[in-house]
C-alpha positions as CSV (number, residue, x, y, z in Angstrom):
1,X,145.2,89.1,110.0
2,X,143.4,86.7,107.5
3,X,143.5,84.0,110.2
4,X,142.3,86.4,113.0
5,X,139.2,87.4,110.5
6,X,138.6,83.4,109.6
7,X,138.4,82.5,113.3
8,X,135.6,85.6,114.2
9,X,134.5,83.8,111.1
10,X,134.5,80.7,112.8
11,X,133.3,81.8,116.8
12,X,130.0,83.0,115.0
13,X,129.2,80.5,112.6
14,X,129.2,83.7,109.8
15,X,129.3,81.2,107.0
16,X,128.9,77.5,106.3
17,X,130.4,75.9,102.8
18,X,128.7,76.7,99.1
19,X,127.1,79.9,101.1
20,X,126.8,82.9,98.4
21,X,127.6,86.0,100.1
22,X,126.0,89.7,99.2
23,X,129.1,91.9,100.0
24,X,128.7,95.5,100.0
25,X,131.6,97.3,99.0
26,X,131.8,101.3,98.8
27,X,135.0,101.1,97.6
28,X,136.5,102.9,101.0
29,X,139.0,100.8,103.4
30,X,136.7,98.9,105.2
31,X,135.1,97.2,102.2
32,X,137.6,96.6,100.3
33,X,139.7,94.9,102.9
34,X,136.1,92.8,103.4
35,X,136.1,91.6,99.8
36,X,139.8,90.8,99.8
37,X,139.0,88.6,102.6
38,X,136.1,86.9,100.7
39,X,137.8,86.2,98.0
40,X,140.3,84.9,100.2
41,X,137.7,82.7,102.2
42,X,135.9,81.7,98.3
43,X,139.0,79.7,97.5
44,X,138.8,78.0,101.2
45,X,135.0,77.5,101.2
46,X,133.6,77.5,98.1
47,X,131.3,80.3,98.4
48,X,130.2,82.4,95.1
49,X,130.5,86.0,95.8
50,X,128.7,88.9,94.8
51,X,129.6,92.5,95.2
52,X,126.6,95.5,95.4
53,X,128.1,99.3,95.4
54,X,125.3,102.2,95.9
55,X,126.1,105.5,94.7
56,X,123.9,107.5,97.0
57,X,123.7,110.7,94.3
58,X,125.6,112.4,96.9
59,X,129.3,114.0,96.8
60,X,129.4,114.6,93.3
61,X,132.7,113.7,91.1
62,X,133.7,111.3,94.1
63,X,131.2,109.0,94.2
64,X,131.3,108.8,90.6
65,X,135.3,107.9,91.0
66,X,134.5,105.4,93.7
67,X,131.7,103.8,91.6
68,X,134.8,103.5,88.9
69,X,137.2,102.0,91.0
70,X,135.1,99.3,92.7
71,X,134.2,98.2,89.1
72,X,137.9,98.0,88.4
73,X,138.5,95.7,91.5
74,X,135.5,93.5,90.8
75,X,136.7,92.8,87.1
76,X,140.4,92.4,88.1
77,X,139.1,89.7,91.3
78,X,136.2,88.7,88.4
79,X,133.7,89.0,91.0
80,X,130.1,90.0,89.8
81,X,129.2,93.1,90.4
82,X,125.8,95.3,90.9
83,X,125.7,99.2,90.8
84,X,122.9,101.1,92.1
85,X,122.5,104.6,91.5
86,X,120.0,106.2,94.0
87,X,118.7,109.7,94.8
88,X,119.5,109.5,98.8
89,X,118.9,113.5,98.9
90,X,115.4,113.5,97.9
91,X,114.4,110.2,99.7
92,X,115.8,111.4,103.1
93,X,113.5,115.2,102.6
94,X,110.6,113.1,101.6
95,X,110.7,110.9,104.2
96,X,112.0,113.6,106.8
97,X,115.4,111.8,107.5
98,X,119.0,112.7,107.9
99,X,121.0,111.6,104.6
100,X,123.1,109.2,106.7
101,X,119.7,107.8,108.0
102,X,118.4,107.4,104.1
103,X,121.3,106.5,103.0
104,X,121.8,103.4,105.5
105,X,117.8,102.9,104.7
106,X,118.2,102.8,101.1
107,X,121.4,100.4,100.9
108,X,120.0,97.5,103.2
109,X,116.7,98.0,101.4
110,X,119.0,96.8,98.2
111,X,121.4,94.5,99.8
112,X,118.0,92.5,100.9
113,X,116.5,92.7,96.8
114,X,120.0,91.3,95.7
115,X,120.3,88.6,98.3
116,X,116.5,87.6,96.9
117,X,116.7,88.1,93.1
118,X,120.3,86.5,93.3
119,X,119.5,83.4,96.2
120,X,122.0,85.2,98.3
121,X,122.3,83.7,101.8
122,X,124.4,85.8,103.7
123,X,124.8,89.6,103.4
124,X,128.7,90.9,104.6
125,X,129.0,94.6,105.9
126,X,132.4,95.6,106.7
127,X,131.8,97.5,110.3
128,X,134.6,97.2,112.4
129,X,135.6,97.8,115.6
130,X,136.0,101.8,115.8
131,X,132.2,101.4,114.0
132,X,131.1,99.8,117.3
133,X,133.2,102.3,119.8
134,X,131.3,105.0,118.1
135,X,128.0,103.6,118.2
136,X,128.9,102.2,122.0
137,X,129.2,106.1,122.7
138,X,126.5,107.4,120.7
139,X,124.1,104.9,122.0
140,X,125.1,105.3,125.6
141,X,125.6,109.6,125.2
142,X,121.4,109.5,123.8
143,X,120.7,106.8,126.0
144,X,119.7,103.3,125.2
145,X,118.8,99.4,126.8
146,X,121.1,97.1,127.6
147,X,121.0,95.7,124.2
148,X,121.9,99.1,122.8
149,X,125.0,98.5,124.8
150,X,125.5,95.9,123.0
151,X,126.7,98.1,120.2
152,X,126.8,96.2,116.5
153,X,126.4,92.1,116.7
154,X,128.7,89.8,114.7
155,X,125.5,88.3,113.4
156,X,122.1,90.0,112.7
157,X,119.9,87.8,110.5
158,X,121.0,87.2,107.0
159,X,123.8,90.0,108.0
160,X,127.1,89.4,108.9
161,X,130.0,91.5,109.9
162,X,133.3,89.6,109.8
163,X,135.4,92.8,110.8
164,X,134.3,93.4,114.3
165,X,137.3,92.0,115.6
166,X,139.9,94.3,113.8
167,X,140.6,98.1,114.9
168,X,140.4,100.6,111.7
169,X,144.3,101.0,111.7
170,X,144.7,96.7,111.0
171,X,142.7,97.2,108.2
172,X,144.6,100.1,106.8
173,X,147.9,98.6,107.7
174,X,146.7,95.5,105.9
175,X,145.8,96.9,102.4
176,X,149.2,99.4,102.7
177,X,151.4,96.1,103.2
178,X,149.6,94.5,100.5
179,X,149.6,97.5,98.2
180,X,145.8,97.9,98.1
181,X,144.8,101.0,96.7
182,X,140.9,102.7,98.3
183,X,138.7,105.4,97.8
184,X,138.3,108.0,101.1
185,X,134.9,109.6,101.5
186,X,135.7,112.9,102.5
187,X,132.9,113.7,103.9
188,X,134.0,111.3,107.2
189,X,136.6,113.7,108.0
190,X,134.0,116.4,108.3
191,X,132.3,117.6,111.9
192,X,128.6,117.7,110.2
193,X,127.8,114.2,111.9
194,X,127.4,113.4,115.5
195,X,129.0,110.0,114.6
196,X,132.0,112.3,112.4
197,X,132.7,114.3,115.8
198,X,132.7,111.0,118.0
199,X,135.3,108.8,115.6
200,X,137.5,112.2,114.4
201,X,137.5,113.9,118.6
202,X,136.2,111.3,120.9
203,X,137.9,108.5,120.2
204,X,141.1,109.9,119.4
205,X,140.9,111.3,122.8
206,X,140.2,108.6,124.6
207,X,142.7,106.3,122.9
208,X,145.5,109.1,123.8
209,X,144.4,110.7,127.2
210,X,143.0,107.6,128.6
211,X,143.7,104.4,127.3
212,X,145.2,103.6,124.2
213,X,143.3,100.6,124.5
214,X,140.2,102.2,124.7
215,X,138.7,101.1,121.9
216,X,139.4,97.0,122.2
217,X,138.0,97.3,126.1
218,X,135.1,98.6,124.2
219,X,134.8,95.4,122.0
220,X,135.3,93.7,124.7
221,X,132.5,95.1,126.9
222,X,129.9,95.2,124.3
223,X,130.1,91.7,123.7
224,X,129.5,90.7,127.4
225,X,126.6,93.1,127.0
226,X,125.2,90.8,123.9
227,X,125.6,87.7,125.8
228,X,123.6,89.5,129.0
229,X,121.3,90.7,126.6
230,X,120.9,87.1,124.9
231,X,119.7,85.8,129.0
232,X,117.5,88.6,129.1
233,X,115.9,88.9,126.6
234,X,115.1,84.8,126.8
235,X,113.5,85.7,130.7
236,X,111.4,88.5,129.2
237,X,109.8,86.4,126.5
238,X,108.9,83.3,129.2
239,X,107.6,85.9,131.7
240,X,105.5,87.8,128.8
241,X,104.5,84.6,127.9
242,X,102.8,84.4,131.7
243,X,101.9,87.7,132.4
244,X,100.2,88.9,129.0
245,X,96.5,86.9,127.8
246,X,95.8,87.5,124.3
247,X,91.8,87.9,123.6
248,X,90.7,84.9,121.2
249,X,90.9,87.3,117.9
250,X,94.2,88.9,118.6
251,X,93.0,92.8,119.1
252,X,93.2,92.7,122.8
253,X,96.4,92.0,125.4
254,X,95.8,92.2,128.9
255,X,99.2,92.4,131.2
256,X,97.8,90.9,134.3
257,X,99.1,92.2,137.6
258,X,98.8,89.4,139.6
259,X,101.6,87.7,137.7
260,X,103.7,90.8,137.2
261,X,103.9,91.6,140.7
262,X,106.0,88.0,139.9
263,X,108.2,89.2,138.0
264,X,112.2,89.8,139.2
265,X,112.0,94.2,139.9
266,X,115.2,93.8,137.0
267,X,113.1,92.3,133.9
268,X,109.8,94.4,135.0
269,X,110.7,97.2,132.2
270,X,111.7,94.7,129.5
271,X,108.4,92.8,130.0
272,X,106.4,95.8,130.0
273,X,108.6,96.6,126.7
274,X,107.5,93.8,124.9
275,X,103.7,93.7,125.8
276,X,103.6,97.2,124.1
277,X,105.2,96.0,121.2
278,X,103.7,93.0,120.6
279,X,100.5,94.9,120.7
280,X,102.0,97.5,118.4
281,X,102.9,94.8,116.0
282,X,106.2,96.8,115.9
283,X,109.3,98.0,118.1
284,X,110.9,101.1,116.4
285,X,109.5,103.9,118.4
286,X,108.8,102.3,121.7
287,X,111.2,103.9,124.0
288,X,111.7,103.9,128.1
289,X,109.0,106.7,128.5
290,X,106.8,104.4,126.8
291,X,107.6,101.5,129.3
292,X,107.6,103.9,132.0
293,X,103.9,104.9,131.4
294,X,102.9,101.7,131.8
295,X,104.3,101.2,134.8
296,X,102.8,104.4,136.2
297,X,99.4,103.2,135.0
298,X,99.6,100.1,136.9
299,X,99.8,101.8,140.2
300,X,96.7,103.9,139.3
301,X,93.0,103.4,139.6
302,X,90.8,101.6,137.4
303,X,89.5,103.0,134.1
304,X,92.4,105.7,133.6
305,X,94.2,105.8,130.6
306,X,97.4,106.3,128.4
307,X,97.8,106.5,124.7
308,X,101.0,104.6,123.2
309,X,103.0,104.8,120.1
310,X,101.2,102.9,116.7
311,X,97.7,104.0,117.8
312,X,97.9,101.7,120.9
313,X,95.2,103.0,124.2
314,X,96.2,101.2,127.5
315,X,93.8,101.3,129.8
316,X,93.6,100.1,133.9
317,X,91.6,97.6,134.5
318,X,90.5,95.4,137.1
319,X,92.9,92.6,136.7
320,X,95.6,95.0,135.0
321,X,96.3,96.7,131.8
322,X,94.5,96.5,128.7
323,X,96.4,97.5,125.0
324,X,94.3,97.7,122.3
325,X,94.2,99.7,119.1
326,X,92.1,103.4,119.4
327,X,88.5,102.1,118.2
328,X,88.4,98.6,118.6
329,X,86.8,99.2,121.8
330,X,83.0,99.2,121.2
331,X,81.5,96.5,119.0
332,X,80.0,96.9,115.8
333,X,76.4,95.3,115.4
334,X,74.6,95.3,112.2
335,X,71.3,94.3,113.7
336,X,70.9,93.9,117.4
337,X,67.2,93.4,116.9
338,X,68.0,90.0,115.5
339,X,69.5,88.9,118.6
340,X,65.9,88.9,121.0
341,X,62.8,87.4,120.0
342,X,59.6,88.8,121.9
343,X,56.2,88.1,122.7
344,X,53.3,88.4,124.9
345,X,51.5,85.6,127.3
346,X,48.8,86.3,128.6
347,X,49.0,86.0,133.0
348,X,47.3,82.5,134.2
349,X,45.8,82.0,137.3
350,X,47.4,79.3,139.8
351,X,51.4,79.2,140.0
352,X,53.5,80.4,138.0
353,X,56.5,78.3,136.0
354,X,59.5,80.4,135.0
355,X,61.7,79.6,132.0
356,X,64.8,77.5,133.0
357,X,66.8,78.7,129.8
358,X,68.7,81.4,131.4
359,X,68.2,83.0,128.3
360,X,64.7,83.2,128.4
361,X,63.4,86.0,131.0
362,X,59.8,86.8,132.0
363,X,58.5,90.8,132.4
364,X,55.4,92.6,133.5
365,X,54.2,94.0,129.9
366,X,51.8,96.8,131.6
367,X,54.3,98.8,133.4
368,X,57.0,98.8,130.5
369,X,56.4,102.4,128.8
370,X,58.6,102.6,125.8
371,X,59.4,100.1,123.1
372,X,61.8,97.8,124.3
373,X,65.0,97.8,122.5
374,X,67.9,95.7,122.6
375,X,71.6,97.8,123.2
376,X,74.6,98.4,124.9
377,X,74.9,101.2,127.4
378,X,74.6,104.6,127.4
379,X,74.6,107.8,129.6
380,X,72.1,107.6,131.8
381,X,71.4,104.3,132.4
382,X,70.2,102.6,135.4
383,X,68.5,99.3,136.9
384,X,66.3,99.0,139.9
385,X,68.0,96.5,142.4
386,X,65.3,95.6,144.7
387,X,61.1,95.4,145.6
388,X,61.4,98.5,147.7
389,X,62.3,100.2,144.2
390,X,65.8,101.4,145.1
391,X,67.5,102.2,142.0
392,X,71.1,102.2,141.1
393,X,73.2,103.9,137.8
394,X,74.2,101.0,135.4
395,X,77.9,102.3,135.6
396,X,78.3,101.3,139.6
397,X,76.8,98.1,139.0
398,X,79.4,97.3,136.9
399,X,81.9,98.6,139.1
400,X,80.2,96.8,141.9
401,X,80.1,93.8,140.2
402,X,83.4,94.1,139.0
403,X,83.0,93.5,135.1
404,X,85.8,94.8,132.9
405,X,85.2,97.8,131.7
406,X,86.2,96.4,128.1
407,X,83.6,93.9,129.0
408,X,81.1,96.7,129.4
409,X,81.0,98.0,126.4
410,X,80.1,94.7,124.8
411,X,77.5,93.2,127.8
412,X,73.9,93.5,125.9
413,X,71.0,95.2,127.3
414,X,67.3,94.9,127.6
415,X,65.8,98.3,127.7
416,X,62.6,100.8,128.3
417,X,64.4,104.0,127.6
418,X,66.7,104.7,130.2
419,X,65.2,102.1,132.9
420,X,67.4,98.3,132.1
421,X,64.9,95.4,132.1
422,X,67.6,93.3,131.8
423,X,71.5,92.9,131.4
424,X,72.1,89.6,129.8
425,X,73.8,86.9,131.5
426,X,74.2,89.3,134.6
427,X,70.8,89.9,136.8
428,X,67.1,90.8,136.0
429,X,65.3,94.5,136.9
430,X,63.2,94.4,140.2
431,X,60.9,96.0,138.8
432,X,59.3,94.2,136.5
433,X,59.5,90.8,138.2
434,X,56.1,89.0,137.9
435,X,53.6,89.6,140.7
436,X,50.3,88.6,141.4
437,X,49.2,91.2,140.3
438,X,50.6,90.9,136.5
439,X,47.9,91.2,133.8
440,X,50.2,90.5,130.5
441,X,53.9,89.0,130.4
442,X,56.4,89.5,128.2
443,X,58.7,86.7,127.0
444,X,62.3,88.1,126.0
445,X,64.7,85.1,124.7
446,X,67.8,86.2,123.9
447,X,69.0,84.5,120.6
448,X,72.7,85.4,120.5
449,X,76.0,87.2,120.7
């Protein structure tokens, strides 16, 4: 079995010589057999090994005996050895967990210190594959991707599980043969768990009503899923990289239809999947409902809205989707009155010579009857759009003119109360274009933004 272990070992490239190697070991069959084969593979290799056991505060008297006995195998092997002693209970009601959730939480969170305070490399978990079977079924029974079909990888990171390729009953038989002695956590045999009632009903079932194979077809399966996975996931990241433009400081993603539409119908959810996250800054949480949302969104008309996971709006816009953190929407000016400078010609006779700085805009100062401000939009708004004084709302220029609407929030605005004199960079107000009959003008030149 050593040799079957050594080439899994091998097919992954789990370890490389002098490596020093984190192993947790609980002190049930599974770890145990794990460190046997370490030490086995130390001797072969080179590598320093280092063993971390977690008592999770749970199960009383037993924990404390398997705490006991995994020191007494560490000293007889004299392999170093770290015990933690944590409160698993009290972390998994204050963070509103299951204890199997904490407890999985709280162990990598200590295999990862170690593997820094000791200048670990590799960190060995001794999942097998029964482990996978049951997460296989749990995965598919709750639903999940196709890389949650994938089950448990060989190789995650810094983590490594060289026991994937053996069923639960090798590793037994192994340590019996070898007169190996391990702990048994009781609680497994218990129905409490949805993972307890897969591995002590399910499986069982399967492997004796169905095929007794079941499990190995399983293995087998899952790691065709990976390699799919491994393609897809390398076509979602160069379509994303086409179909989603990042704004120039990071707060804004836009997934632009015109190249999703592009997209093969089978990568469509993964790509709408990874825009979400990558303006999430996160993937825990982000589920098919998520992607599905999305998807819907795109089909409907401009300006509607969803709100995502992590604080994320997406919002329809003319060229597609918009994801942006709630807030960052509207700009934050200090003092827009810095950005125009003003002042008042008086009207010569003969022709008159406009500014050529586009910047720089001429307006009749007698018909202007509030104090001119400089803004962005608000209710109400409107522009007058011709000499014959036809007026028109401010929103349905924009929409005529198609601007963004997360362009409209940030497009500055020259105003006498409600009546626009002027949207920068966009078009001037009819109204108080420069006539022949103009007594006083005003010179606007905007200075920024």
């Amino acid at each position: 079995m050593y040799h079957k272990v050594k080439a899994y070992i091998e097919k992954y490239h789990m370890l490389d010589e002098k490596d020093k190697v984190i192993v947790g070991v609980s002190g049930g069959a599974d770890s145990i057999c794990l460190l046997f084969m370490l030490i086995q593979l130390k001797k072969e290799m080179g590598l320093s090994v280092e063993a971390v056991h977690v008592h999770h505060g749970l199960r009383e008297k037993t924990a404390d005996a398997d705490a006991v006995y995994v020191k007494k195998v560490c000293k007889e092997l004299g392999i170093g050895l770290r015990l933690y002693y944590e409160d698993v209970k009290s972390f998994a009601l204050y963070n509103k967990m299951s204890e199997e959730e904490a407890g999985r939480y709280v162990r990598r969170r200590i295999f990862k210190e170690v593997l820094q305070e000791a200048g670990g490399t590799k960190i060995a978990l001794a999942h097998h594959q029964n482990d996978n079977a049951e997460t296989l079924l749990w995965n598919l029974c709750r639903g999940c991707s196709l890389k949650g079909m994938g089950g448990i990888a060989p190789v995650d990171g810094v983590f490594i599980r060289p026991l994937l390729c053996l069923k639960r009953e090798e590793i037994e038989s192994y340590l019996v043969n070898r007169g190996i002695s391990y702990c048994t956590d009781e609680t497994n045999l218990e129905d409490g768990h949805t993972r307890n009632r897969i591995r002590n009903h399910v499986i069982p079932y399967l492997e004796e009503q169905v095929n007794e194979r079941a499990v190995s077809h399983m293995s087998e399966t899952m790691e065709q899923m990976r390699q799919l996975w491994k393609y897809v996931e390398s076509e979602t990241t160069r379509y994303a990289a086409r179909c989603i433009k990042v704004s120039k400081d990071q707060t804004r993603r836009v997934l632009l239809k015109a190249e999703f539409i592009l997209v093969p119908e089978a990568l469509r959810s993964y790509v709408l999947h990874e825009c979400i996250c990558q303006a999430a800054g996160g993937r825990k949480d982000i589920e098919s409902v998520h992607t599905k949302m999305l998807s819907e969104l795109l089909d409907n008309q401009v300006g509607r809205q969803a709100r995502l996971p992590y604080g994320i709006v997406a919002v329809r816009r003319y060229e597609g989707i918009e994801l942006r953190r709630e807030g960052d929407g509207r700009p934050k000016d200090q003092n827009p009155e810095g950005l125009m400078k003003m002042r008042t010609l008086p009207r010569t006779s003969g022709k008159v010579i406009f500014p050529e700085n586009p910047y720089t805009k001429w307006f009749d100062y007698d018909i202007i009857k509030n104090t001119v401000k400089i803004r962005h939009r608000e209710p109400g708004d409107y522009i007058t759009i011709d000499k014959n004084g036809k007026t028109q709302k401010l929103k349905q220029y924009f929409i005529n003119e198609k601007i963004p609407q997360e362009e409209r929030d940030r497009i500055w605005l020259i105003a006498d109360g409600k009546h626009i004199m002027w949207i920068v960079g966009y078009r001037q107000n009819q109204q108080y274009q420069i006539t022949e009959n103009t007594r006083r003008i005003l010179e606007i030149e905007f200075c920024g933004g």
